[in-house]
N, C-alpha and C positions, 0 to 999 in steps of 0.2 A: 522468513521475516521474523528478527525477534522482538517483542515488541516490549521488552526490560520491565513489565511490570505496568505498562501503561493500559492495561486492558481491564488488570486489576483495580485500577483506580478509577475509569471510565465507567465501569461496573458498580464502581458506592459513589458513585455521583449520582447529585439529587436531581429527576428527571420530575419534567422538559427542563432540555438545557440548550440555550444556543450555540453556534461555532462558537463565537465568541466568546460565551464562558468558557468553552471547552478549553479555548487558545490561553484564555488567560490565566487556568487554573494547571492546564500541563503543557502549553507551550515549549516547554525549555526539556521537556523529556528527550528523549534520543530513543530511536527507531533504526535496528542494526540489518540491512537489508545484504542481501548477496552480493550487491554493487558499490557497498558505500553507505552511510549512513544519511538522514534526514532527521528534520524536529519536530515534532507535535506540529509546532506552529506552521512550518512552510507544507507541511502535506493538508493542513486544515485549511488554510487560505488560498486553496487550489478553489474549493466552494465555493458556491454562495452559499451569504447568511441563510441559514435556515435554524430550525429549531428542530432539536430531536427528543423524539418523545420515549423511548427504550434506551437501556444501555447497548443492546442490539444495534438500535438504528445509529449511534454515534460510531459503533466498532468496525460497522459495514461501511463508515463513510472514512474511514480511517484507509482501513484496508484497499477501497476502490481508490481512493487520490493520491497513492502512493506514487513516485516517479518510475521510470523506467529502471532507476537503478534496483527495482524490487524485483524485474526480468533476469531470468538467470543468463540463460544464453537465446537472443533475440533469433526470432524466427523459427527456434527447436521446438521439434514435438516428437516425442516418441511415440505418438499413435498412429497418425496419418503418415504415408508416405509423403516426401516430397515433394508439389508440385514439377510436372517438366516446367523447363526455362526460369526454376526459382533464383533469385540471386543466394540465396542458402543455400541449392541443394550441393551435398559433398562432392570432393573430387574423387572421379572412378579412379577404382583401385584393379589392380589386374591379376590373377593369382596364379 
């Protein structure tokens, strides 16, 4: 996720701050995700109103209400095997 400099602003914003201000003050940013892009605005008003007391706590609220389009490939993980009977796991290959 790149987030075009909106962290940097989120950052000298004057705390507590609500969604609200947040929306109203970067709303119209652009957030370049693996999938497609999203605004300030439509990933903040996933929320509720609340008030953020850290540039922290607004960055974290940022990052968690991001849409799917911020999933790279839905259901991958390179850690875990893949469950049997997943609808992701791949098609056997035979060598």
């Amino acid at each position: 996720m790149l987030l075009n400099g909106t962290g940097e602003v989120i950052d000298d914003h004057d705390y507590p701050a609500t969604t609200d201000e947040l929306i109203e003050a970067y709303g119209d940013r652009v957030l370049e995700l693996p999938n497609g892009t999203e605004s300030v605005e439509d990933v903040l008003a996933r929320l509720e109103s609340e008030t953020f007391e850290t540039p922290e706590d607004a960055r974290f609220a940022v990052y968690t209400a991001v849409s799917r389009k911020a999933i790279g490939r839905v259901g991958y993980s390179d850690r875990d095997p893949t469950p049997v009977g997943s609808p992701y796991s791949p098609d056997a290959v035979s060598f």
